[in-house]
KEVEX-824463 format. One record per residue (C-alpha): residue number from 1; residue in one letter; x negated, y negated, z. Coordinates in nm, 4 decimals. Example, Ala and Ser with C-alpha at 12.3 -4.5 7.8 and 13.67 -1.06 7.14 Angstrom:
KEVEX-824463
     k   r          x          y          z
     1   a    -1.2300     0.4500     0.7800
     2   s    -1.3670     0.1060     0.7140
***
This chain:
KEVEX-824463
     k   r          x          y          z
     1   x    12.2604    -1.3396    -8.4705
     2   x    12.0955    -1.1790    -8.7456
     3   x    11.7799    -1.3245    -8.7347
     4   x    11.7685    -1.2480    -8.3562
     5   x    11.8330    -0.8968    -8.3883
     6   x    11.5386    -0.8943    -8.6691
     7   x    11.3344    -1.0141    -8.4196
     8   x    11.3885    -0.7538    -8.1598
     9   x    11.3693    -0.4702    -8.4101
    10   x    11.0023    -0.6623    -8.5150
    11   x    10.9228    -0.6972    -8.1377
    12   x    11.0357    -0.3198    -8.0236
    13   x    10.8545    -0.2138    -8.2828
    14   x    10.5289    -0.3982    -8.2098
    15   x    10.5531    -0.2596    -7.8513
    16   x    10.5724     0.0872    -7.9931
    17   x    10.2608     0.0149    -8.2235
    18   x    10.0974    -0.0912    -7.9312
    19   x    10.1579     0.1749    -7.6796
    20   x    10.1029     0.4630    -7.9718
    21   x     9.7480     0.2842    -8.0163
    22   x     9.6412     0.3667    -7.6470
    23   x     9.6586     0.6967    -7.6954
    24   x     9.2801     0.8428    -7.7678
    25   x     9.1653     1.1301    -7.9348
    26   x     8.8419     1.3220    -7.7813
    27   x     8.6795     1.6380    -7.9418
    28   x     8.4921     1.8695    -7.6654
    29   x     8.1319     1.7979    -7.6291
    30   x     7.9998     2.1601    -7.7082
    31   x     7.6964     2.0294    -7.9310
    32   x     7.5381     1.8774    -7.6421
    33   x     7.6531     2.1338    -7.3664
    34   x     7.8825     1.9418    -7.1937
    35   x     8.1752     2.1731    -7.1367
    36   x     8.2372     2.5309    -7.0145
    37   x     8.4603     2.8085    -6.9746
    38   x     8.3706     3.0365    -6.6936
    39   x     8.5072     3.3133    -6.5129
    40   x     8.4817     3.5347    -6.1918
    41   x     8.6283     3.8135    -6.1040
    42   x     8.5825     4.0740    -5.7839
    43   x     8.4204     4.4044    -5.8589
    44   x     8.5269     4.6530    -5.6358
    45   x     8.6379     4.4296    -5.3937
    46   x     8.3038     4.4290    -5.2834
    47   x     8.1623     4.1195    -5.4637
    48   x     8.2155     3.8534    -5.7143
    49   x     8.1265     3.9164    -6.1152
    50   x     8.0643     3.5462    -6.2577
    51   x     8.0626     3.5135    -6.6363
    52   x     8.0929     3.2737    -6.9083
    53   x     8.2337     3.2058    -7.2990
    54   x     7.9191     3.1024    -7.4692
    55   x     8.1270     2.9859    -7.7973
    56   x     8.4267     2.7818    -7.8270
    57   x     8.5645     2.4869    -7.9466
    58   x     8.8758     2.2149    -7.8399
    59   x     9.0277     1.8552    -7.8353
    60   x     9.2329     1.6658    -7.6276
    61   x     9.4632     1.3205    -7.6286
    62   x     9.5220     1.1241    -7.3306
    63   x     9.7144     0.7966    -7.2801
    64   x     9.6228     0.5763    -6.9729
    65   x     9.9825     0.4284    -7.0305
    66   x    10.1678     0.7740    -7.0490
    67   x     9.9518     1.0201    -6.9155
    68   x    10.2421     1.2921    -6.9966
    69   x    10.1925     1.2440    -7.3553
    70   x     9.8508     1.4206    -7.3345
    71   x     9.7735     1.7329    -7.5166
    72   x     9.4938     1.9828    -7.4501
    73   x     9.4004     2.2534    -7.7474
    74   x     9.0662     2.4791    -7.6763
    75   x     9.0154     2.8210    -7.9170
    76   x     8.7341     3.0856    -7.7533
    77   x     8.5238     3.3145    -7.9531
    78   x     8.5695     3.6203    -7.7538
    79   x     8.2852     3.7900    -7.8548
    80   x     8.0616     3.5127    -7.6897
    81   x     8.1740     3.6923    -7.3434
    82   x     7.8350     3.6555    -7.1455
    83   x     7.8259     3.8534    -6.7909
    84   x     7.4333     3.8206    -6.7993
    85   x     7.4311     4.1892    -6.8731
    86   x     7.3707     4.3758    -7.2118
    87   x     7.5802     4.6539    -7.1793
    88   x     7.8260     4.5317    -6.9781
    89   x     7.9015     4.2519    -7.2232
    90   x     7.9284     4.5637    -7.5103
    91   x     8.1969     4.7011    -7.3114
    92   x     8.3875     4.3939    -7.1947
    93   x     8.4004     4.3386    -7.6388
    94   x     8.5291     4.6794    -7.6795
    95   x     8.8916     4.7757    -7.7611
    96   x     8.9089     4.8685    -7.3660
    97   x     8.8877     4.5129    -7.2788
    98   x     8.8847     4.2369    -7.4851
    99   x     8.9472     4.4223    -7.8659
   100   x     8.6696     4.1428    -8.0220
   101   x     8.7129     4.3364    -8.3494
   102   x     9.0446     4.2966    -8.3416
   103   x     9.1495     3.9266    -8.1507
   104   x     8.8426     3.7035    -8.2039
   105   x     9.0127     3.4657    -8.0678
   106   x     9.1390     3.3627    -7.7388
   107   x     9.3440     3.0165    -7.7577
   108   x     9.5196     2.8317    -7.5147
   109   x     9.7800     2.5136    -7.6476
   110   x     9.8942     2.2898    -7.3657
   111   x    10.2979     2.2618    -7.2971
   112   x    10.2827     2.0194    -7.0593
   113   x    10.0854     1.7060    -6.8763
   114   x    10.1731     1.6107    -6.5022
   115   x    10.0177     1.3842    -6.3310
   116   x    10.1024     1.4317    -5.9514
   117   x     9.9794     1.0526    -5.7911
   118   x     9.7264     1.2034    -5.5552
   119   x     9.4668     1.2825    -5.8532
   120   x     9.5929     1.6061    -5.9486
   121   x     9.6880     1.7472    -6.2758
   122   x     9.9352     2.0345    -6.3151
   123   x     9.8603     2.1198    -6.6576
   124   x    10.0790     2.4199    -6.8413
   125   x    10.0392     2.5732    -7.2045
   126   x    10.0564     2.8803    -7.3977
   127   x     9.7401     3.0824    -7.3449
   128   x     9.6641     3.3930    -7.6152
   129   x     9.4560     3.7054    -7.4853
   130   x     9.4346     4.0262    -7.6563
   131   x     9.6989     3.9080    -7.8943
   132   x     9.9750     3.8254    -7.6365
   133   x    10.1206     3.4834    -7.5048
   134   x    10.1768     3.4199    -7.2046
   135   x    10.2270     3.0422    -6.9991
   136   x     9.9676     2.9506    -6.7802
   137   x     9.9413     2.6937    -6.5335
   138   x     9.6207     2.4843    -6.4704
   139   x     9.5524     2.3088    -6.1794
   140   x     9.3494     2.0167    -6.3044
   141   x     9.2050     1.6665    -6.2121
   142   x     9.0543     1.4003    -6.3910
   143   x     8.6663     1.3744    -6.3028
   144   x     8.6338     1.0292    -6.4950
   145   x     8.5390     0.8297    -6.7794
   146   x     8.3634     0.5586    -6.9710
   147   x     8.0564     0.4615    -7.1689
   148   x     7.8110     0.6604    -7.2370
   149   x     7.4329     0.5774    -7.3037
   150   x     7.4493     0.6833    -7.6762
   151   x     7.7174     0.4294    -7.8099
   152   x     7.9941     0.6915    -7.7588
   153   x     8.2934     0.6942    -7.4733
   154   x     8.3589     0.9916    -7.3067
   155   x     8.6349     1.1276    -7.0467
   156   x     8.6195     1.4809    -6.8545
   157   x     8.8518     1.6633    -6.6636
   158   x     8.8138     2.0073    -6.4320
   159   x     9.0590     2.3052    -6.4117
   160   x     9.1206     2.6131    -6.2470
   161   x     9.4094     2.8867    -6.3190
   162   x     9.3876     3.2745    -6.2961
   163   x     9.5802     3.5861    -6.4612
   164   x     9.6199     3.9335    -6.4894
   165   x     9.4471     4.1489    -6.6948
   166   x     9.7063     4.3464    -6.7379
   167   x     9.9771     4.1451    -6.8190
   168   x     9.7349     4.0822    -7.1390
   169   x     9.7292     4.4199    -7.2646
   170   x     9.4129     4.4621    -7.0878
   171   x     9.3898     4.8464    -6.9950
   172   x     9.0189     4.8690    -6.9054
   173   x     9.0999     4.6880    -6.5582
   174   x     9.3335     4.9641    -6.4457
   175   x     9.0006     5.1518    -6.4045
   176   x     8.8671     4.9246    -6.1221
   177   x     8.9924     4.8796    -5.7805
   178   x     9.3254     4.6476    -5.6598
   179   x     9.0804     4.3847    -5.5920
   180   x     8.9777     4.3629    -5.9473
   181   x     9.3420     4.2461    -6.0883
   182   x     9.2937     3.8951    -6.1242
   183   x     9.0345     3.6820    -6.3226
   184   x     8.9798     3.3109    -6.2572
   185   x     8.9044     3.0561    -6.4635
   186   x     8.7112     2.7337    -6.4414
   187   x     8.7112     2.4736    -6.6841
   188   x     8.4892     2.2257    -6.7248
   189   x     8.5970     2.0026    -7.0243
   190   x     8.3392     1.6540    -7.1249
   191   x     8.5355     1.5046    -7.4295
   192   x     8.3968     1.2560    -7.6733
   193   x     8.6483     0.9952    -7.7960
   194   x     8.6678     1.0013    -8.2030
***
């Protein structure tokens, strides 16, 4: 009886080697460009401001076998706002909007993984602006993955979520009309496995 139960404990602990092992570790591919961060949001109500964070860095886990397991971690240099305008870009850094001086960095840490069967992702974490927290929800999917031509193995994903400004301590967008209230996001996120 002994031995058997050895043998179990060896075998359920194989299994868990085994199953821990297929999870894989991928850092963003921001050397070669392969990621992005952008935003839009409506100006006046009369168009659509598009923007992007120039400068940021993240990782990610994912397990074929238990796709919940995943974890998503991305930090943004705030001041690498880029609106393709000069002096707009000043005053989207200034304590008005995004306080650079003050929170460098924007950060979101992901809470949970869901795969929903038909391809989608509902992916939630805790997402830092302006120096508050807040939980965010990202609707996600998984674009693909495999080799790639340089010896490497890569896997992407795509996301989109939005928020208020205000909720984030934002005061500048109390300035601009109803319309103006909500940014999106879009996430474009090329990992390479490590």
């Amino acid at each position: 009886m002994k031995k058997i139960l050895i043998l179990l404990v060896a075998g359920l602990m194989n299994i868990t080697a085994i199953n821990s092992a297929q999870a894989e570790d991928y850092i963003l591919d921001i050397e070669g460009a392969h990621a992005f961060i952008n935003f839009k949001v409506k100006h006046l109500g009369y168009s659509w401001l598009y923007g992007r964070f120039n400068t940021f860095t993240g990782k990610f886990s994912y397990d074929e076998l238990n796709p919940s397991a995943a974890t998503v971690e991305i930090e943004i240099d705030t001041n690498s706002i880029d609106s393709n305008h000069v002096k707009r870009d000043k005053h989207l850094r200034d304590d008005e909007f995004l306080d650079v001086k003050e929170f460098p960095k924007s950060t979101f840490v992901s809470t949970s993984f869901n795969e929903t069967g038909d391809g989608k992702i509902i992916l939630k974490g805790d997402f830092t602006l302006n120096g508050v927290t807040k939980n965010i929800t990202i609707n996600a999917e998984h674009i693909g993955h495999g080799d790639d031509p340089w010896g490497g193995y890569r896997r992407g994903f795509y996301g989109t979520t939005s928020f208020k400004p205000a909720e984030y301590g934002l005061g500048g967008m109390d300035k601009l009309n109803a319309d103006s209230a909500e940014v999106f996001l879009e996430l474009s996120l090329e990992g390479i496995r490590q």
